[in-house]
N, C-alpha and C positions, 0 to 999 in steps of 0.2 A: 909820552908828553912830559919833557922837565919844565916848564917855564908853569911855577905854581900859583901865577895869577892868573892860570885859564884856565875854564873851563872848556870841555870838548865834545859834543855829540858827532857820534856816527852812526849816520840813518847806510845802511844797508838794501841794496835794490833785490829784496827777494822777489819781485814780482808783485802779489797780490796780498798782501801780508804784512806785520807789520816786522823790525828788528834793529833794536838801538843798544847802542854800547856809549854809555856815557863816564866820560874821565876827568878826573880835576883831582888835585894835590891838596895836602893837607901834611899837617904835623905830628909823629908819634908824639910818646911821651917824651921821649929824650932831647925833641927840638927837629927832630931828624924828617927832612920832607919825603913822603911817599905817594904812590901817586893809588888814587882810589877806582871803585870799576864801579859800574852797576849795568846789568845786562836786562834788557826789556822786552821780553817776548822773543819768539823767533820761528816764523810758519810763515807759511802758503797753503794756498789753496792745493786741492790733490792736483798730482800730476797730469792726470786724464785731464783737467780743465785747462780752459784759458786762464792766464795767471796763475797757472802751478808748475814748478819743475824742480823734482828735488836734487837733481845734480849742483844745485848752486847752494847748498848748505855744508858741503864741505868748506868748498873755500870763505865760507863765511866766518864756520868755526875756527877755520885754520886761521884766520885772522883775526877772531877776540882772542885764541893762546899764543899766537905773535905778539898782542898787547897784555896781556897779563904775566907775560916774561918770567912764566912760572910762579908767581905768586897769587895767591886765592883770588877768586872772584868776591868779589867783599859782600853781593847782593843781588840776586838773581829777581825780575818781579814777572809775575804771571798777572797779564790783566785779566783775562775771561778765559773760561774754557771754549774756543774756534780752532777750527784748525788749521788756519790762517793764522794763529797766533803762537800754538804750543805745537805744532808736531816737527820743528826742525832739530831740534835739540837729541830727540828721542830717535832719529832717521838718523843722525848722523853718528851716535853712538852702535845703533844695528848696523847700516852698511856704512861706516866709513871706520870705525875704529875697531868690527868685532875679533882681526886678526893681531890688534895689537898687545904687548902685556896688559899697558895702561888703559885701562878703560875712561870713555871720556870724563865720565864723575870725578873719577881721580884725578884728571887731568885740569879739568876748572876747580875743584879743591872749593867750595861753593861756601861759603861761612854765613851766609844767611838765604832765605827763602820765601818770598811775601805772594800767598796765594788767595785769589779772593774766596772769601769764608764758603761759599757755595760751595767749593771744591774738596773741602775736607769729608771724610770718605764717611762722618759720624753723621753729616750735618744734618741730612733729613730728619732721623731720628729727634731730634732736639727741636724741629720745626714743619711743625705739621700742615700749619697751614699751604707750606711752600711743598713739602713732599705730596697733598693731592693736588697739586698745581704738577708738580715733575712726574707725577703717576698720568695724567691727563694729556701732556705733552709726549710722551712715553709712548703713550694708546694712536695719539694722533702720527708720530713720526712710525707705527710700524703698521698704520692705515697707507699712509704716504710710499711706505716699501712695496709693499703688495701691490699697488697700483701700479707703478712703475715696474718694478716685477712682470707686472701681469702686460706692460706699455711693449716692453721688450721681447716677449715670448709671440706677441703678437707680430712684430716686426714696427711697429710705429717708431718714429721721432720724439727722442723724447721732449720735452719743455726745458731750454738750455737753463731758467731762472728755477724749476722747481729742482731739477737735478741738481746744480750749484747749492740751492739752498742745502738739500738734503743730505750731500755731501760734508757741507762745512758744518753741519748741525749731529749731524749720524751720531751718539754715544758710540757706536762699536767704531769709528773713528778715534776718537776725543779720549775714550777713558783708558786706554791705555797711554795716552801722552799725558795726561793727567796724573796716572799714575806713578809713571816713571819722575816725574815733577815736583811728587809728592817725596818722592825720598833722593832729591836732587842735593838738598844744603845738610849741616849739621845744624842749623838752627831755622827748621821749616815752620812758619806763620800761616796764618789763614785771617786776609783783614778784611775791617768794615770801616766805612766811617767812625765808629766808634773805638777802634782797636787803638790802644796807647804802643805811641811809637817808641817811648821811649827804651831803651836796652833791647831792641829787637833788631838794633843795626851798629855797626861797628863806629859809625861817622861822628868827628869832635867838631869840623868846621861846616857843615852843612844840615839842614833842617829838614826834613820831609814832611808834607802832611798828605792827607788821605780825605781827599775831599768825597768819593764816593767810593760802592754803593751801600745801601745801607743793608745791616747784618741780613734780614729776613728777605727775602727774596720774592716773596708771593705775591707782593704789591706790585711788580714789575709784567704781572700776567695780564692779560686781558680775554677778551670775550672770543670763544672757538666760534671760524663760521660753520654750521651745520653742513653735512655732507649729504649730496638729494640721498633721498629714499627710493633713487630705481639704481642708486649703487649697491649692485646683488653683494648682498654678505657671504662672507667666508666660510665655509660649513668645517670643523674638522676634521670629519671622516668623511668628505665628499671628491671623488674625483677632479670634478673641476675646481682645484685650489685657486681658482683665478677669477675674479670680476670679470663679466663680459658687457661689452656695450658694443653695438654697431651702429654707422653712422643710416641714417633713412636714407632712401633708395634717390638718386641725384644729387645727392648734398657730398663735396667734396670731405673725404676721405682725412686730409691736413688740418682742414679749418674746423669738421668737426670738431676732432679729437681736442683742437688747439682752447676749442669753445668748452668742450665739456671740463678739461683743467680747471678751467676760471670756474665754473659754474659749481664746481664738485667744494671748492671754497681752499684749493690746495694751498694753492697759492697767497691768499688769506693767511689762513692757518700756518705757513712753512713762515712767511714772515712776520708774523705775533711772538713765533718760538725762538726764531731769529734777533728781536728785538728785544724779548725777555733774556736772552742770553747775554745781548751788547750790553746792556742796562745794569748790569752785574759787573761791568768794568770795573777792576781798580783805576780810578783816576787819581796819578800822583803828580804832586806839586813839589818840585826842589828848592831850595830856598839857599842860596849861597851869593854871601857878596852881596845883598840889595836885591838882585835878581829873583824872579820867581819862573820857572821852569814847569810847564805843566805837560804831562801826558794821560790823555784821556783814556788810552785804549780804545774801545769803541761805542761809548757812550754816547745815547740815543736822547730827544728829547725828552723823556719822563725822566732819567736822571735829572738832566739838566734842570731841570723844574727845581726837584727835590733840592738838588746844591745851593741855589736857589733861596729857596724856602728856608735853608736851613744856617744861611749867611755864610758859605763854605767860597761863593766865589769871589775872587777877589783879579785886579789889572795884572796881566805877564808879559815879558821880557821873549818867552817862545812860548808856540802853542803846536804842539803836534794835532794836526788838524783828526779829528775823531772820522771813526770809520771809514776811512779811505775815502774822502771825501763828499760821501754820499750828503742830498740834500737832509735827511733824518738825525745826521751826525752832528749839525753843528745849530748850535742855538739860534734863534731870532736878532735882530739887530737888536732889542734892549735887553736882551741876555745880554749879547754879543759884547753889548757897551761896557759892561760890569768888568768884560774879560781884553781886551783890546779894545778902548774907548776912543771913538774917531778924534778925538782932543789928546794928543800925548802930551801931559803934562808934566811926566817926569824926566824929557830929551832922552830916555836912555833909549838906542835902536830898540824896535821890534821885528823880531821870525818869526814865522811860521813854515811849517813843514808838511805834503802830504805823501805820502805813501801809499803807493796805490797802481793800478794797471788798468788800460783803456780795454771796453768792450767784454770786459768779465759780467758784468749785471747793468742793463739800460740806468743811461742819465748817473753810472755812478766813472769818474769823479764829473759832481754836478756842476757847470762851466758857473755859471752865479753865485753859487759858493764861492768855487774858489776864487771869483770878480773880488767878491762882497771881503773874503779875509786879504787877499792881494792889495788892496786897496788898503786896509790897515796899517801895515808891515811896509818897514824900510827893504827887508827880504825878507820873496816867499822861493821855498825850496820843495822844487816838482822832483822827486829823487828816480823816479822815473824816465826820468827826459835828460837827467842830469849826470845818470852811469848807467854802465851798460849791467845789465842782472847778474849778479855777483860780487858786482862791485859796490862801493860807496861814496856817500857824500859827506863831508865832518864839517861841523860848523863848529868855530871858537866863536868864544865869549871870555872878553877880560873884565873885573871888579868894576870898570867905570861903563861896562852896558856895549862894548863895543864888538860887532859882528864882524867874521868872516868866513866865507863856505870856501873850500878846496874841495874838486869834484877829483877823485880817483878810480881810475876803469885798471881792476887785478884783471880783469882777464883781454 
């Protein structure tokens, strides 16, 4: 991009997932324009689901180092530990780069790293309250294995929402792409709301701030629903390593099982851990040119509250619409107002953007949402509807607030 009154997002159709590449210009020391990067998550959902397929992160990768025209990535940000959000980076380094000299790391040359504070490998230790919160989450997701476990040996269907959930939540997923994430930059962060931004990024013409989530994490739990007591427990030295349940004698076979999910509180419980993970979003705000640019990641309504509370939100120019649309992602109308106020008083256009894939998890993306923020915005951008998976969509922005999307189909 040379024309250095604009700025550029490139929203990315990985499916189910989020993945931005955002570019704009700026001045060295010498006078001299260069053009800046900052890369923003990059996952899907597992392959096995709807809304996963990891063939299409090659050519996604191949296209942030088509734009970084071999000079560093200036600023890599991990919103949340999902796997919808972190494992493209780490899949494309294993199978698409591991025959090459250069390894992908060397290859994006990554000069900074903003990961949220949750994800540093000390954290618990330092916060206890949140590590028996991740100890209890822990117990309940490797309840949730065994079941399923025990769903599958049976021969049963599994529950496409607890399966999804379990998947995109799994640690033996996650913390390996976490890992690798972790020693992604030479200058790896771990933010809160409270982390000072200042010298943890290379940028002279642009502002960032860190509207969420806050350092401690434990606040973002909530209450486990209890699992019945005729769920036969696991014995360790017992043959049958598996819970049994059978359905009574006339009662359909599908609809039991489909009953007893609900009833056992899985699905409760997968979406609490679910929701304690979104909530831990970095949500960043960019700030260039008058503009405010925000990306939520997948921030739920108790952030939202908290930012809130806390006078962090403020009107935007774009809004990447938070968790993929879903209805839980995006605040009430007098949230809403704080962030996209039905009065734009400042003329400058407003976007909005979701990313997101139909028929992965019921009602998400939620059609009234996305009524409610379309209704906002001069443009909303369905990246979905808009390139084919693999491809993208870029929307400029110049100093005086002015929009345009170019949809591009690479494959």
């Amino acid at each position: 991009m040379s024309d250095e009154h604009r700025l550029r997002i490139r929203a990315y159709n990985v499916q189910f997932g989020d993945a931005f590449l955002v570019s704009f210009s700026e001045k060295d020391q010498d006078g001299k324009a260069l053009t800046r990067n900052i890369l923003i998550d990059v996952g899907n959902l597992p392959k096995t689901k709807k809304g996963g397929c990891d063939k299409l992160f090659k050519p996604i990768v191949d296209d942030v180092l088509r734009e970084l025209k071999e000079s560093p990535l200036d600023l890599y940000v991990m919103t949340h530990e999902h796997l919808d959000h972190v494992q493209g980076l780490p899949y494309a380094e294993e199978k698409c780069f591991k025959l090459k000299v250069e390894n992908l790391k060397e290859k994006l040359d990554t000069q900074y790293a903003w990961l949220t504070a949750s994800s540093k490998d000390d954290y618990y230790e330092k916060h206890p309250d949140a590590q028996k919160k991740r100890r209890m989450t822990l117990e309940i997701l490797n309840e949730i294995r065994v079941y399923l476990n025990a769903s599958l040996k049976a021969g049963r269907t599994l529950d496409p929402v607890i399966e999804s959930l379990w998947l995109n939540n799994n640690p033996m997923n996650t913390d390996s792409c976490v890992q690798y994430l972790r020693g992604l930059a030479k200058h790896p962060c771990y933010v809160s709301r409270s982390f000072d931004v200042n010298g943890n990024h290379p940028f002279k013409e642009i502002d960032l701030e860190i509207w969420a989530p806050e350092e401690d994490t434990a606040e973002y739990y909530r209450q486990v629903v209890p699992v019945p007591m005729y769920l036969e427990k696991v014995k360790p030295n017992s043959k049958n390593v598996y819970p049994t349940l059978e359905p009574p004698p006339g009662v359909d076979v599908g609809s039991f099982y489909n009953l007893v999910n609900y009833r056992q509180g899985y699905i409760d419980n997968m979406l609490m851990i679910d929701r304690a993970a979104n909530n831990t979003s970095v949500v960043l705000c960019l700030k260039w040119r008058g503009l405010r640019l925000l990306f939520p990641g997948d921030a739920e309504q108790l952030s939202w509250i908290k930012m809130v509370d806390e006078g962090a939100v403020k009107p935007v120019q774009f809004l990447k619409v938070s968790h993929h649309g879903s209805s839980n992602g995006t605040p009430g109308s007098d949230m809403l107002d704080l962030i996209l106020p039905k009065v734009n008083e400042d003329g400058k256009k407003r976007c909005a953007l979701v990313s997101t894939w139909q028929n992965v998890y019921p009602n998400v993306p939620d059609d009234d949402v996305l009524t409610t923020i379309r209704e906002r915005c001069d443009e909303f951008v369905e990246v979905y509807k808009m390139a084919q998976p693999g491809s993208y969509v870029d929307i400029e922005f110049n100093d005086e607030g002015w929009v345009e999307t170019k949809k591009v189909n690479m494959n």
